[in-house]
mmCIF file of the N, C-alpha and C atoms, coordinates in Angstrom:
data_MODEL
# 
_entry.id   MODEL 
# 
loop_
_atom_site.group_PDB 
_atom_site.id 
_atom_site.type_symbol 
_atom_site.label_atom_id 
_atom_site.label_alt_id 
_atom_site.label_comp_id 
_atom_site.label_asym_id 
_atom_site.label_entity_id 
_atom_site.label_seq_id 
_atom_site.pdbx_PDB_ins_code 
_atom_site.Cartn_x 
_atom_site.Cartn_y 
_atom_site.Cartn_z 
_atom_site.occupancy 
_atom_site.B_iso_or_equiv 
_atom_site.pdbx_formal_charge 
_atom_site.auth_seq_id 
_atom_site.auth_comp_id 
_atom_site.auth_asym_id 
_atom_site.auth_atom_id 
_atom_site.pdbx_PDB_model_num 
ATOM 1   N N  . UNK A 1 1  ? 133.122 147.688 100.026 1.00 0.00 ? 1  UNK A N  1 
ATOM 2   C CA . UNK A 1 1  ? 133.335 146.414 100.679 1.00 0.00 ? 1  UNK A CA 1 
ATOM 3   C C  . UNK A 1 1  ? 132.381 146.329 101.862 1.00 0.00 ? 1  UNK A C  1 
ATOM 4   N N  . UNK A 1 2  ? 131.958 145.362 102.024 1.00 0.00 ? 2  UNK A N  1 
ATOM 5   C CA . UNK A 1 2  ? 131.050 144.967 103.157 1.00 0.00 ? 2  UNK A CA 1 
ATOM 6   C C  . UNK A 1 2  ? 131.621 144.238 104.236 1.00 0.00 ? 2  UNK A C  1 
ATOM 7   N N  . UNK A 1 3  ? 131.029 143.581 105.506 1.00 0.00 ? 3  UNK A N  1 
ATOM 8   C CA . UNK A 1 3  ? 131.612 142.639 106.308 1.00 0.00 ? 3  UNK A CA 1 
ATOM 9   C C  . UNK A 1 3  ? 130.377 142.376 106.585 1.00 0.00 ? 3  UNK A C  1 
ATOM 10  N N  . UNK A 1 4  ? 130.251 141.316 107.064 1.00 0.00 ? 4  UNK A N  1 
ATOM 11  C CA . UNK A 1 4  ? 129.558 140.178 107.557 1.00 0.00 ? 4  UNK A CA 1 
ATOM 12  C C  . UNK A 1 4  ? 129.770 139.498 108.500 1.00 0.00 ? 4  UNK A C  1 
ATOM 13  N N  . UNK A 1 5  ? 129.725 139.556 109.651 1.00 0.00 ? 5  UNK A N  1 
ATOM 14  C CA . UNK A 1 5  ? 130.384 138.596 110.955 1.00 0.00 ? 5  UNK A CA 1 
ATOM 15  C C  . UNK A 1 5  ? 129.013 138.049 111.239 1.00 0.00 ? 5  UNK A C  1 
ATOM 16  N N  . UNK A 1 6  ? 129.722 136.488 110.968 1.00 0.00 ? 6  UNK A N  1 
ATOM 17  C CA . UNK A 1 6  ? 128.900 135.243 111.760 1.00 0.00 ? 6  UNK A CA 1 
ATOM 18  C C  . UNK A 1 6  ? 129.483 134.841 113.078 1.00 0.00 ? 6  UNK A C  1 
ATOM 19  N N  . UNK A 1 7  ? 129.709 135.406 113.489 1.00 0.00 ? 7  UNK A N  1 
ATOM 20  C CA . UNK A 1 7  ? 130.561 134.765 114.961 1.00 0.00 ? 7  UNK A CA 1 
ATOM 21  C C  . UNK A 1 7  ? 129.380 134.435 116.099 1.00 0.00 ? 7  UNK A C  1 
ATOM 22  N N  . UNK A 1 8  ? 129.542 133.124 116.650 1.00 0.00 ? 8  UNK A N  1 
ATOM 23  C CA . UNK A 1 8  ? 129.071 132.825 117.626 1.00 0.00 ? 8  UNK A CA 1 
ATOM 24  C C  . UNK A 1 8  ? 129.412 132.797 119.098 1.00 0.00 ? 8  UNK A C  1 
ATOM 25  N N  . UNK A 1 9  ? 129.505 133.032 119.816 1.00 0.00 ? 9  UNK A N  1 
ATOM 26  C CA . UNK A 1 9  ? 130.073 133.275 121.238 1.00 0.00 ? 9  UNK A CA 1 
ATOM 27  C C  . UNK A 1 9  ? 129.790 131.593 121.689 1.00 0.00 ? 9  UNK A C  1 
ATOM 28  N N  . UNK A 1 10 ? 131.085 131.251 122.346 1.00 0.00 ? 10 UNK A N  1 
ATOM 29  C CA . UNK A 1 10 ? 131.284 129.781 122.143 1.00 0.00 ? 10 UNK A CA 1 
ATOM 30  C C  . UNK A 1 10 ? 130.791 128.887 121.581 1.00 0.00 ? 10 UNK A C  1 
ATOM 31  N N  . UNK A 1 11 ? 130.746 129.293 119.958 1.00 0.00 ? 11 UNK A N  1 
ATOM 32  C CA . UNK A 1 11 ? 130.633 128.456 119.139 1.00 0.00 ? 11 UNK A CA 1 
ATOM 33  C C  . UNK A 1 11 ? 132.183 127.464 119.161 1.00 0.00 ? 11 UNK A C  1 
ATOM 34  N N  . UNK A 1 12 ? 132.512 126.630 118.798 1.00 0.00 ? 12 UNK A N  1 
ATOM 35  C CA . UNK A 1 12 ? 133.437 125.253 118.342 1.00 0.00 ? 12 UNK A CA 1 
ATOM 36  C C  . UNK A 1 12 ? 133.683 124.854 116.839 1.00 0.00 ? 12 UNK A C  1 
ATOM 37  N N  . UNK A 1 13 ? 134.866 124.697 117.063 1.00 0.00 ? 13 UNK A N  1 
ATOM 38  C CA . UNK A 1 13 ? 134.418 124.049 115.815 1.00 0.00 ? 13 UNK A CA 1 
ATOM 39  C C  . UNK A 1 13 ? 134.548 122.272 115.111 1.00 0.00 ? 13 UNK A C  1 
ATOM 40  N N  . UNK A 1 14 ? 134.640 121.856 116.418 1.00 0.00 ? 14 UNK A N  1 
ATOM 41  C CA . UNK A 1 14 ? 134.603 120.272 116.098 1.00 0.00 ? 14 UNK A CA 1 
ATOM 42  C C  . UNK A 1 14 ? 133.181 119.636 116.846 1.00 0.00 ? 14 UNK A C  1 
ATOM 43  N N  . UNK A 1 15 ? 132.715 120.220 117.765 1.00 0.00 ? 15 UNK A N  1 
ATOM 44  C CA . UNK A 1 15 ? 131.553 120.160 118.658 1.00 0.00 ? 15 UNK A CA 1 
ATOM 45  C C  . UNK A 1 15 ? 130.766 121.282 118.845 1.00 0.00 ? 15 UNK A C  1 
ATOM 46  N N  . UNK A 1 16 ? 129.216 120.646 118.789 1.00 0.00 ? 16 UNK A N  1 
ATOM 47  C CA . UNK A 1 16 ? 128.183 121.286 118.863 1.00 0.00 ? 16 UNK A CA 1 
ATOM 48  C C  . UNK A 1 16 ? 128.176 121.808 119.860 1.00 0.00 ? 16 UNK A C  1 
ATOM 49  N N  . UNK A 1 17 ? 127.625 123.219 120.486 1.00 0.00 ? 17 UNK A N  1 
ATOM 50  C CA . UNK A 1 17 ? 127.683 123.634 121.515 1.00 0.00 ? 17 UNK A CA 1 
ATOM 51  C C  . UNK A 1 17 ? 126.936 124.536 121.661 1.00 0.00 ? 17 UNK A C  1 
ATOM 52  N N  . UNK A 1 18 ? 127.023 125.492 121.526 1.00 0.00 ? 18 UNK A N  1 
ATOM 53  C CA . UNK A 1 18 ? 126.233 126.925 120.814 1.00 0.00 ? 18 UNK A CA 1 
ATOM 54  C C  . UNK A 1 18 ? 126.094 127.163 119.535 1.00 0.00 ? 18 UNK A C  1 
ATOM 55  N N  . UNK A 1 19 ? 124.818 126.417 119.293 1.00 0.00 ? 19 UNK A N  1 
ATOM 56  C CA . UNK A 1 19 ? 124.452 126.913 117.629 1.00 0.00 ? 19 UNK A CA 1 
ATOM 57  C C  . UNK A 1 19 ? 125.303 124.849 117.031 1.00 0.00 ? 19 UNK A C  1 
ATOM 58  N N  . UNK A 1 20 ? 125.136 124.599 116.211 1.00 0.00 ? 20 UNK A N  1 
ATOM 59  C CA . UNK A 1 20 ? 126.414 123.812 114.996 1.00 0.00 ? 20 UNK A CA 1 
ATOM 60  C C  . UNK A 1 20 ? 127.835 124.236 115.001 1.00 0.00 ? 20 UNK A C  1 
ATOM 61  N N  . UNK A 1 21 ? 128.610 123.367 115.047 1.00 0.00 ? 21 UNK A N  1 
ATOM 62  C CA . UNK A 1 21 ? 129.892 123.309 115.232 1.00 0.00 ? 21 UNK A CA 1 
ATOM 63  C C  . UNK A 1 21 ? 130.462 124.569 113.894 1.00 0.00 ? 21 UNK A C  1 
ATOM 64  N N  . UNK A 1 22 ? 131.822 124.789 113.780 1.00 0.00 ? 22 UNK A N  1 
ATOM 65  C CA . UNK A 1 22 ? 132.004 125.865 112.254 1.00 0.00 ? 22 UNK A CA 1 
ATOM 66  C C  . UNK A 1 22 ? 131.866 125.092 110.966 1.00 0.00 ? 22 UNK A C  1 
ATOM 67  N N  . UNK A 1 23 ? 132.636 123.547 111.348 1.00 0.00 ? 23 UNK A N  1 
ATOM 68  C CA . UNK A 1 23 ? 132.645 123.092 109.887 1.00 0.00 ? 23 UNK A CA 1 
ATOM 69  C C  . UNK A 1 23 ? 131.663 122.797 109.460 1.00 0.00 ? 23 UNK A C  1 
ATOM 70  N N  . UNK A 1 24 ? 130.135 122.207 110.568 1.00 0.00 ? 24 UNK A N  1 
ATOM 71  C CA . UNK A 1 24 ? 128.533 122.147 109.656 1.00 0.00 ? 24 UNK A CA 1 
ATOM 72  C C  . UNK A 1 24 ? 128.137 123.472 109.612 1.00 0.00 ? 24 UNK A C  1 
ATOM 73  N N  . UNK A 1 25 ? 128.084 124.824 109.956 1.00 0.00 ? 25 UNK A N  1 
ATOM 74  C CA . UNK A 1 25 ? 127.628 125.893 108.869 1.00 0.00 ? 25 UNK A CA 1 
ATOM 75  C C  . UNK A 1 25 ? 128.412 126.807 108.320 1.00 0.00 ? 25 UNK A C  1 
ATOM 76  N N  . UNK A 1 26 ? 129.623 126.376 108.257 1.00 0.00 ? 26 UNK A N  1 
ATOM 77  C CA . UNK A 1 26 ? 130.654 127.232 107.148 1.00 0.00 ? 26 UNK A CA 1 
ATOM 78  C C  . UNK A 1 26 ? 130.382 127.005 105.755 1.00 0.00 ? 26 UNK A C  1 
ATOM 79  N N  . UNK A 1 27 ? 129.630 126.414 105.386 1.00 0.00 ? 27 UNK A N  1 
ATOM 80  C CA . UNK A 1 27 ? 129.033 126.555 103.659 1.00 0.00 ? 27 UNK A CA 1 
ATOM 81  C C  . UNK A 1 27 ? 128.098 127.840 103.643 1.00 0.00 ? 27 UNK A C  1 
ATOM 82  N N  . UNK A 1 28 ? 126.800 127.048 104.394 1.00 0.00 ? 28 UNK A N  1 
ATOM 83  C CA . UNK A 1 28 ? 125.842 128.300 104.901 1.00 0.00 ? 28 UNK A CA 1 
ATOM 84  C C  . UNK A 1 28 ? 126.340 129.484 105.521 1.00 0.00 ? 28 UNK A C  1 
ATOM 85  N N  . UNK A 1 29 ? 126.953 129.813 106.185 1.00 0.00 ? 29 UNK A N  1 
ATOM 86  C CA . UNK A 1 29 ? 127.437 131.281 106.861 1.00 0.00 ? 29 UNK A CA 1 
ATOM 87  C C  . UNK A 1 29 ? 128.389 132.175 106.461 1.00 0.00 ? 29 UNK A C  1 
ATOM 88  N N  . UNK A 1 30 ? 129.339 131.526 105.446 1.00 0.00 ? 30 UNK A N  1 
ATOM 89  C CA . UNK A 1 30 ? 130.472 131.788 104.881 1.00 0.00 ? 30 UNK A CA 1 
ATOM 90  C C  . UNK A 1 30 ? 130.691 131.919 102.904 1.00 0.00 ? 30 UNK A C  1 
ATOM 91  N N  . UNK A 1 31 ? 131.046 130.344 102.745 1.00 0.00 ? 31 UNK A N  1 
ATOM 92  C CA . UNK A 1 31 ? 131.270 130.347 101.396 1.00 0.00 ? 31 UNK A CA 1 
ATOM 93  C C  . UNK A 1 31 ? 130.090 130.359 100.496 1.00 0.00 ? 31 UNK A C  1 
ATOM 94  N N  . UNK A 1 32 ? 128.614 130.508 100.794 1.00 0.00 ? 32 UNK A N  1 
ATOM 95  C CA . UNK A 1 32 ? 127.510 130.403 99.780  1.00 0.00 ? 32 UNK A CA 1 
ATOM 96  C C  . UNK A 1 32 ? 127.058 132.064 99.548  1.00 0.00 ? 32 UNK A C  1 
ATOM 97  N N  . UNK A 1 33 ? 127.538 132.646 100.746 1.00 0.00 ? 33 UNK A N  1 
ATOM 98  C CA . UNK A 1 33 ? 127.031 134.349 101.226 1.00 0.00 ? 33 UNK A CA 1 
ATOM 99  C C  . UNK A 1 33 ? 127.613 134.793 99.417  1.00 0.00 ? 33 UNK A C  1 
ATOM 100 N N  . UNK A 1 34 ? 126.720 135.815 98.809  1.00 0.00 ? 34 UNK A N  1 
ATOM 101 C CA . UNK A 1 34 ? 127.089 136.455 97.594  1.00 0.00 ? 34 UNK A CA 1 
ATOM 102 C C  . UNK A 1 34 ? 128.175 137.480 97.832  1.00 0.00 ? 34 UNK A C  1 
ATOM 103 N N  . UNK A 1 35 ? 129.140 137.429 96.687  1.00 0.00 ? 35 UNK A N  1 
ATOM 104 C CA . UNK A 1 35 ? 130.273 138.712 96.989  1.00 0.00 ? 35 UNK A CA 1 
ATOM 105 C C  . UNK A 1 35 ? 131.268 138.032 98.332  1.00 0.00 ? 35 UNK A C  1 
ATOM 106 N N  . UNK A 1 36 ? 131.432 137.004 98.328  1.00 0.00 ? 36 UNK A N  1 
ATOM 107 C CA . UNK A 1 36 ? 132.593 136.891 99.807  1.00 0.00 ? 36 UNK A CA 1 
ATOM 108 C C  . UNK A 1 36 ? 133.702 136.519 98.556  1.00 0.00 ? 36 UNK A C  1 
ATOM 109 N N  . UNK A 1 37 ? 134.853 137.804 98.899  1.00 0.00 ? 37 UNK A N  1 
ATOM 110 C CA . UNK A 1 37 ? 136.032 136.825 98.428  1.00 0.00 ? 37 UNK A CA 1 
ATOM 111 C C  . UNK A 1 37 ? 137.001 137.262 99.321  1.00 0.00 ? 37 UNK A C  1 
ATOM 112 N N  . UNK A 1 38 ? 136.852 136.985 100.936 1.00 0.00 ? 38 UNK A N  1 
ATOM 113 C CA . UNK A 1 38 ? 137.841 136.802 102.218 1.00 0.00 ? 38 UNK A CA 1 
ATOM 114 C C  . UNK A 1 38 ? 136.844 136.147 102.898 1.00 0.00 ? 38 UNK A C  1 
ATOM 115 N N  . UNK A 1 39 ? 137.833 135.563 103.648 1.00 0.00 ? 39 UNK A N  1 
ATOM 116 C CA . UNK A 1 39 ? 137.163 135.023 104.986 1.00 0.00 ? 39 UNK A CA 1 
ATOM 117 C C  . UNK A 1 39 ? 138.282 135.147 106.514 1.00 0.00 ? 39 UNK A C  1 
ATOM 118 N N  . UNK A 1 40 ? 137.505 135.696 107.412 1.00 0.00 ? 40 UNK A N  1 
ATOM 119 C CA . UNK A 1 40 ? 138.544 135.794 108.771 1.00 0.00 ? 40 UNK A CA 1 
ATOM 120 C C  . UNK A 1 40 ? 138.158 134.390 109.290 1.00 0.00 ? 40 UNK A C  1 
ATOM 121 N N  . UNK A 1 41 ? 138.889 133.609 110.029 1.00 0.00 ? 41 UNK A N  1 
ATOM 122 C CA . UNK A 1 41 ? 138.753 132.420 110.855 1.00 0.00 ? 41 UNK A CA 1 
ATOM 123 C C  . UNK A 1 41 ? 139.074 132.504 112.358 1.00 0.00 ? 41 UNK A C  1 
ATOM 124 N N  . UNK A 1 42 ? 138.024 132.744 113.158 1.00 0.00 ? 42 UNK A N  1 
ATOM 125 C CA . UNK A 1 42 ? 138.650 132.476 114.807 1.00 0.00 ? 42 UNK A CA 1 
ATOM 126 C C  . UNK A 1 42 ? 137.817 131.675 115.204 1.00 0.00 ? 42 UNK A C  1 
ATOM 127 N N  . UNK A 1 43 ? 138.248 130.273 115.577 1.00 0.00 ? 43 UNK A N  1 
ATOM 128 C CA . UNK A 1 43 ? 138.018 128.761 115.711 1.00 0.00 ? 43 UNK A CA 1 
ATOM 129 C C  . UNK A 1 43 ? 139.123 128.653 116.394 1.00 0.00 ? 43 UNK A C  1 
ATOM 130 N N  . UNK A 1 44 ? 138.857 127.359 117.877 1.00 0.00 ? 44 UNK A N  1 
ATOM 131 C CA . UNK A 1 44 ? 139.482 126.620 118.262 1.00 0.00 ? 44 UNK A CA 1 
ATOM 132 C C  . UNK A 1 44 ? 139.693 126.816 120.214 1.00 0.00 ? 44 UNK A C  1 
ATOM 133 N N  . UNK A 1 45 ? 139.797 127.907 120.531 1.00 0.00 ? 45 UNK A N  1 
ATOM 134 C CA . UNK A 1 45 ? 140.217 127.851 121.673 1.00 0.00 ? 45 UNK A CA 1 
ATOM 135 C C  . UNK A 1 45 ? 138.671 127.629 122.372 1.00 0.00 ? 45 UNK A C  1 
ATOM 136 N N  . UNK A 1 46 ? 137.229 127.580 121.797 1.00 0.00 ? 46 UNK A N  1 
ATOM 137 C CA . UNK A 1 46 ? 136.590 126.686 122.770 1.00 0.00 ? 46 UNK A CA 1 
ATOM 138 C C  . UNK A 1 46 ? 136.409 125.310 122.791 1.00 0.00 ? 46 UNK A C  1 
ATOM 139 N N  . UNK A 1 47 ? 137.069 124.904 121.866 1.00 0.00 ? 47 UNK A N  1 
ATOM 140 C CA . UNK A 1 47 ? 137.554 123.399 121.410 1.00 0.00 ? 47 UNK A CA 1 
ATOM 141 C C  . UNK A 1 47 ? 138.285 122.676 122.744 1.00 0.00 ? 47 UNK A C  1 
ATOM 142 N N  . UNK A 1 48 ? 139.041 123.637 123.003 1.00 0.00 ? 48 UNK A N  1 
ATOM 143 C CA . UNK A 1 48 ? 139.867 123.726 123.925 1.00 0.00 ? 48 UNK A CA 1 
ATOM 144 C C  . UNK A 1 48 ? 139.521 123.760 125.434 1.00 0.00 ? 48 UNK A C  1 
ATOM 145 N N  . UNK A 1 49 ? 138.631 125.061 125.573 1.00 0.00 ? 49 UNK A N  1 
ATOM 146 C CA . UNK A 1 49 ? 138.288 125.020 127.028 1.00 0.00 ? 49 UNK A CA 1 
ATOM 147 C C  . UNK A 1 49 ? 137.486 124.152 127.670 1.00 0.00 ? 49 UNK A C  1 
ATOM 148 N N  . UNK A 1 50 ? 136.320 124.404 126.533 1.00 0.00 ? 50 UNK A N  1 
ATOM 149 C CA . UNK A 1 50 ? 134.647 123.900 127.288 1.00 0.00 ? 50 UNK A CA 1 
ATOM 150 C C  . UNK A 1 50 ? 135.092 122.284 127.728 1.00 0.00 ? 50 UNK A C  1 
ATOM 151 N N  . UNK A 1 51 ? 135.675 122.022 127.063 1.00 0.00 ? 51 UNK A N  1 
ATOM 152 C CA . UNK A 1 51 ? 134.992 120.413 127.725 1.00 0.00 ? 51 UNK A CA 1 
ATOM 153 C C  . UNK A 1 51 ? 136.138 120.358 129.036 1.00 0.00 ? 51 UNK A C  1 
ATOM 154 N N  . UNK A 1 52 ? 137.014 121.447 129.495 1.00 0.00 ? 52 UNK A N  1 
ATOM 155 C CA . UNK A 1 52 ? 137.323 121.027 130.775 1.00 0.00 ? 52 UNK A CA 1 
ATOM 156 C C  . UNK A 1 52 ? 136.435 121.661 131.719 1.00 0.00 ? 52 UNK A C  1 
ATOM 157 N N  . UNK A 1 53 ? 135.584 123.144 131.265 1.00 0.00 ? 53 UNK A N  1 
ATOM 158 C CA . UNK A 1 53 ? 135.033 123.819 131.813 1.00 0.00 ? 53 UNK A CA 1 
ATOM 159 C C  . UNK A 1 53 ? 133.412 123.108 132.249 1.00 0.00 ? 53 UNK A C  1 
ATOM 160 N N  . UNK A 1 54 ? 133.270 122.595 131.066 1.00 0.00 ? 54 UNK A N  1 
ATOM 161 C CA . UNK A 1 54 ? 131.659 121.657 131.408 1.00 0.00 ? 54 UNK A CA 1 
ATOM 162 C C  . UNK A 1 54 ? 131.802 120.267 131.849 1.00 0.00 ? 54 UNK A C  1 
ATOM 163 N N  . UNK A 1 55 ? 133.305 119.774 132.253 1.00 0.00 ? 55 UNK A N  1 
ATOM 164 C CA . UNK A 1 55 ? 133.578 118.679 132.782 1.00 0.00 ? 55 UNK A CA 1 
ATOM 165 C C  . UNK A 1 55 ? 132.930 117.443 131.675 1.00 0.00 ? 55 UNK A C  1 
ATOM 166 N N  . UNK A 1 56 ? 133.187 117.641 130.137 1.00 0.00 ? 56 UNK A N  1 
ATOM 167 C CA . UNK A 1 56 ? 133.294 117.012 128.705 1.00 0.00 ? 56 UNK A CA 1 
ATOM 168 C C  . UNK A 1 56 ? 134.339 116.331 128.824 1.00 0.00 ? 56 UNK A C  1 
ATOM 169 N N  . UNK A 1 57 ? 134.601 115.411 129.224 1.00 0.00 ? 57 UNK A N  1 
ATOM 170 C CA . UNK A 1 57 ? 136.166 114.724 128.429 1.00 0.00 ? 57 UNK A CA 1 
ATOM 171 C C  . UNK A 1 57 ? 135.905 113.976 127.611 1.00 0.00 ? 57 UNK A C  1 
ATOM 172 N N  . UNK A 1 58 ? 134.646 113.547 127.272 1.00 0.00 ? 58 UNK A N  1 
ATOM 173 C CA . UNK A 1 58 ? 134.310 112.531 125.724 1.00 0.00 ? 58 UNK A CA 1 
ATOM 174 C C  . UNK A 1 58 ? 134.798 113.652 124.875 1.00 0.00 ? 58 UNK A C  1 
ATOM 175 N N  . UNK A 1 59 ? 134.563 114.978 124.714 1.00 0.00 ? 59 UNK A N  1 
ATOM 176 C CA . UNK A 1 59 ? 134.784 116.008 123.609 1.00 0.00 ? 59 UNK A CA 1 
ATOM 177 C C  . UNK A 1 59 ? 135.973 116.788 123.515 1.00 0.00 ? 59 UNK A C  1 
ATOM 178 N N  . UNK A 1 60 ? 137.006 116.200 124.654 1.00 0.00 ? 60 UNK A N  1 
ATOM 179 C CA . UNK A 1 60 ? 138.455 116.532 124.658 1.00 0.00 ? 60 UNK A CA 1 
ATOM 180 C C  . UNK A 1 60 ? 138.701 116.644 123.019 1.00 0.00 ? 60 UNK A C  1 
ATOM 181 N N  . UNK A 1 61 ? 140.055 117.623 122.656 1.00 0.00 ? 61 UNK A N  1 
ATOM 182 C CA . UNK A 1 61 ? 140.491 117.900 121.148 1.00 0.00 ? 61 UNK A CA 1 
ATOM 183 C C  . UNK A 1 61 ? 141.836 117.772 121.270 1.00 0.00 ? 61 UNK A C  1 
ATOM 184 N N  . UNK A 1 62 ? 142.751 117.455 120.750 1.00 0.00 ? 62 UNK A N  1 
ATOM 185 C CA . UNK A 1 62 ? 143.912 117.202 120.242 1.00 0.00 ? 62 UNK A CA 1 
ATOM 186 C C  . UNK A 1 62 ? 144.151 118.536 119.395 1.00 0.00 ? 62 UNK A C  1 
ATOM 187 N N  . UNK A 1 63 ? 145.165 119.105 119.362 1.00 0.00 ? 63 UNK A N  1 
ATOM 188 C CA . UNK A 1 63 ? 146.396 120.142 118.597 1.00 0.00 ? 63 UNK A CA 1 
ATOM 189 C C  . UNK A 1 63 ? 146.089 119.821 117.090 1.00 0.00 ? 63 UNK A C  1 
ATOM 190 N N  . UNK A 1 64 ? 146.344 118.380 117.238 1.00 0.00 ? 64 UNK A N  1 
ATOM 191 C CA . UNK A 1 64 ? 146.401 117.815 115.804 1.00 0.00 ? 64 UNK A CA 1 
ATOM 192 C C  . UNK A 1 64 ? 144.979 117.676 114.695 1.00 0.00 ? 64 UNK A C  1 
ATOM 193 N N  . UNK A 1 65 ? 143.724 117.629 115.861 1.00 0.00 ? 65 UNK A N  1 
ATOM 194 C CA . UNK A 1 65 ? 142.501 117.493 115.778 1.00 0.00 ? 65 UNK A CA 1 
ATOM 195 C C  . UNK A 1 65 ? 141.924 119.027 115.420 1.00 0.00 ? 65 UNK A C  1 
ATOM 196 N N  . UNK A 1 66 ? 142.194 119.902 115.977 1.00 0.00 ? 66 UNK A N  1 
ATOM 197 C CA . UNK A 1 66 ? 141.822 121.345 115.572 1.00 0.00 ? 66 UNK A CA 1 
ATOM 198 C C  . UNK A 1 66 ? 142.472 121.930 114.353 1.00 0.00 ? 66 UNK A C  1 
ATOM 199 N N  . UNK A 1 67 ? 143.775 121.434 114.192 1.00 0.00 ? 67 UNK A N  1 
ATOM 200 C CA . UNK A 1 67 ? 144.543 121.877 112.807 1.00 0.00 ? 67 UNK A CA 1 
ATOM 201 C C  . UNK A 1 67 ? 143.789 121.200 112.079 1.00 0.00 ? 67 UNK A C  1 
ATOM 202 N N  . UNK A 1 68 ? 143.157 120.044 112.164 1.00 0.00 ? 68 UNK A N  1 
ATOM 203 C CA . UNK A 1 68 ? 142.813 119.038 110.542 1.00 0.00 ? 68 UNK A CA 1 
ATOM 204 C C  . UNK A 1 68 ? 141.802 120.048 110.799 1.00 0.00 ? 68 UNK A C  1 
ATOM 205 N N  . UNK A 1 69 ? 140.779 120.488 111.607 1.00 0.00 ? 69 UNK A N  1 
ATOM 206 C CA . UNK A 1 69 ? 139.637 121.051 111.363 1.00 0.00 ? 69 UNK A CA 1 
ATOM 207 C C  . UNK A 1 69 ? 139.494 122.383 110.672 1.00 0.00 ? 69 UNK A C  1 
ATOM 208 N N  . UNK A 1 70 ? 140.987 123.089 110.893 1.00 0.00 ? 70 UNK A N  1 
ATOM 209 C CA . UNK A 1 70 ? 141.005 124.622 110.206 1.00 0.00 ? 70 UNK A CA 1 
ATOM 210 C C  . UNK A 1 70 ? 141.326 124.074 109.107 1.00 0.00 ? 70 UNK A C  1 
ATOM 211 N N  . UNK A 1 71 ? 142.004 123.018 108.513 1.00 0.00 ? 71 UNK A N  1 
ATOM 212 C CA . UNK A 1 71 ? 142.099 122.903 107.511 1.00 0.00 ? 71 UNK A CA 1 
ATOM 213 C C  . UNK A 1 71 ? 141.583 122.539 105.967 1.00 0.00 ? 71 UNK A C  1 
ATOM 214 N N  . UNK A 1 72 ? 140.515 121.965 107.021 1.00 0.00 ? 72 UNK A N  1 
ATOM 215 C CA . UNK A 1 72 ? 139.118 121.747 105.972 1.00 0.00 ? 72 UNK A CA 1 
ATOM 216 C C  . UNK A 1 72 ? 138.833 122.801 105.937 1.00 0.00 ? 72 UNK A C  1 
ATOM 217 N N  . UNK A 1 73 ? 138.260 124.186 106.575 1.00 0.00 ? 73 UNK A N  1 
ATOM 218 C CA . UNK A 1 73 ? 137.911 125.337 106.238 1.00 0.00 ? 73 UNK A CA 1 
ATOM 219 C C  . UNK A 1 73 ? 138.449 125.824 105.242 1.00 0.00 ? 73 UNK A C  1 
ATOM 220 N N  . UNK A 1 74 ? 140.255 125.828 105.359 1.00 0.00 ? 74 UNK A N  1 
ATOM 221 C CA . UNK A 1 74 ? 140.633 125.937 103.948 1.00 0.00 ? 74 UNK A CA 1 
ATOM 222 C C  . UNK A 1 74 ? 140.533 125.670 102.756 1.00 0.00 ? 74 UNK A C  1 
ATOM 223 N N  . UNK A 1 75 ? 140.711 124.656 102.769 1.00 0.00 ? 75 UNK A N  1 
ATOM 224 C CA . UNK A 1 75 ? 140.455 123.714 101.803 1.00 0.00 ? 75 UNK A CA 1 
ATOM 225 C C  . UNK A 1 75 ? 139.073 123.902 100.921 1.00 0.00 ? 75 UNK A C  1 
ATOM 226 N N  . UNK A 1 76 ? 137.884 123.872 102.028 1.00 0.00 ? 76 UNK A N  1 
ATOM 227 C CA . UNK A 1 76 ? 136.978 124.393 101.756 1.00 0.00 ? 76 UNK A CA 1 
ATOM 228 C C  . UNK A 1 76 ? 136.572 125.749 100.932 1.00 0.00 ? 76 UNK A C  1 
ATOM 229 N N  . UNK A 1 77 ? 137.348 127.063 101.747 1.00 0.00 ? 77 UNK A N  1 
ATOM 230 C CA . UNK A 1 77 ? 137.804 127.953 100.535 1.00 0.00 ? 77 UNK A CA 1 
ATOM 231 C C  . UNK A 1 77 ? 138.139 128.388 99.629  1.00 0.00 ? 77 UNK A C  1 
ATOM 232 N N  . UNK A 1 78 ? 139.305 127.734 99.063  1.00 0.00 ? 78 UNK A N  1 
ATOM 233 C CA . UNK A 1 78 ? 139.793 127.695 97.946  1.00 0.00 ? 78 UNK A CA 1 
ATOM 234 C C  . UNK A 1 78 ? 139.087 126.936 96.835  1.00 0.00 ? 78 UNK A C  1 
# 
């Protein structure tokens, strides 16, 4: 078994920030890679911070807004 970590250090995953948000290169970084049949997901808590930390409130996220977003990942997976 192999691993592969794409992790970006405040990467997002509804907003661009560092690098493309998760859901524009989770095809490319994830589900196209040969031999993946897992995927780990840690998304969301800079969804969360940055835009109070970079004083963002256009890019504020909703609870409800980060769940639809893990959930396309899923979705995406399967």
């Amino acid at each position: 078994m192999a691993v592969l970590n794409q992790g970006i250090s405040g990467n997002r995953l509804l907003h661009d920030n560092f690098g493309p948000d998760s859901l524009a290169r989770y095809d490319r970084d994830a589900l196209t890679q040969a031999g993946v049949s897992h995927i780990i997901v840690l998304e969301g808590i800079n969804d969360i911070g940055i835009p109070g930390a970079f004083a963002l409130p256009a890019e504020e996220v909703s609870a409800n807004e980060i769940i639809g977003g893990l959930q396309q990942l899923i979705e995406r997976a399967h």
